[in-house]
N, C-alpha and C positions, 0 to 999 in steps of 0.2 A: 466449543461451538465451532462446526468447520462451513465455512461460508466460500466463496469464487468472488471476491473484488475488482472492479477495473478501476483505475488510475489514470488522471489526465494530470500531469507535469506542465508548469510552467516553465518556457526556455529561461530563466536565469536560475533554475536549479541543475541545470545540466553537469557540472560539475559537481555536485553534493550526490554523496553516497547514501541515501536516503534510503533502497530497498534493507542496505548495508544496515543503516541504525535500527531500522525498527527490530530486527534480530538480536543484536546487542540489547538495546534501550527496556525491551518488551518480555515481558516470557511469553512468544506467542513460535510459532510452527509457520514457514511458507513454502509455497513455490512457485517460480516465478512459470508461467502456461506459456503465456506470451507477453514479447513487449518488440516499442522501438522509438527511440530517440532521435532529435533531429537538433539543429543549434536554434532550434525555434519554437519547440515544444516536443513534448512523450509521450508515451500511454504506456500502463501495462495492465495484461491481465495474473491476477496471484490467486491460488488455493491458502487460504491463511486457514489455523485452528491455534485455538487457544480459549480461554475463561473469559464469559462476555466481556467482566470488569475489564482485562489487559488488553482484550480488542478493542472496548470505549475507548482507554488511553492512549490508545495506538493511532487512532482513528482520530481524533484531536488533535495530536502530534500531525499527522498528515493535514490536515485542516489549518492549521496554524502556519505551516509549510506556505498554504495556496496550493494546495492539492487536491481536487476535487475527485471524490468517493462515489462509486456506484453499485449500490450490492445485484452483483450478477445470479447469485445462487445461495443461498442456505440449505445446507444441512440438515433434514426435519431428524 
């Protein structure tokens, strides 16, 4: 499933490589569109693909974070 996700970051993840894990963690596919960080908060936008199941889990993982998800686009 390839989807276009935006990302709001809490400022006390600013330090945690988080785009980093979900690559590791996941068998999923990204790339980062746009993003930007501050010592107060983030965003980014990502083109992610992968198999719904590993996006649920990915997507939970970021959730769990304090990472708030917005699906900008699917893939029909």
């Amino acid at each position: 499933m390839e989807m276009v996700i935006g990302l709001t970051f809490p400022g006390e993840l600013k330090d945690e490589a988080i785009i980093c894990q979900l690559c590791k963690k996941f068998d999923i596919s990204l790339n980062i569109v746009e993003a930007s960080f501050s010592t107060y908060s983030g965003w980014a936008i990502l083109g992610v693909d992968g198999q719904e199941q590993e996006l649920k889990k990915a997507f939970e993982f970021l959730r769990s974070k304090g990472i708030n998800i917005e699906n900008i686009k699917t893939a029909a």
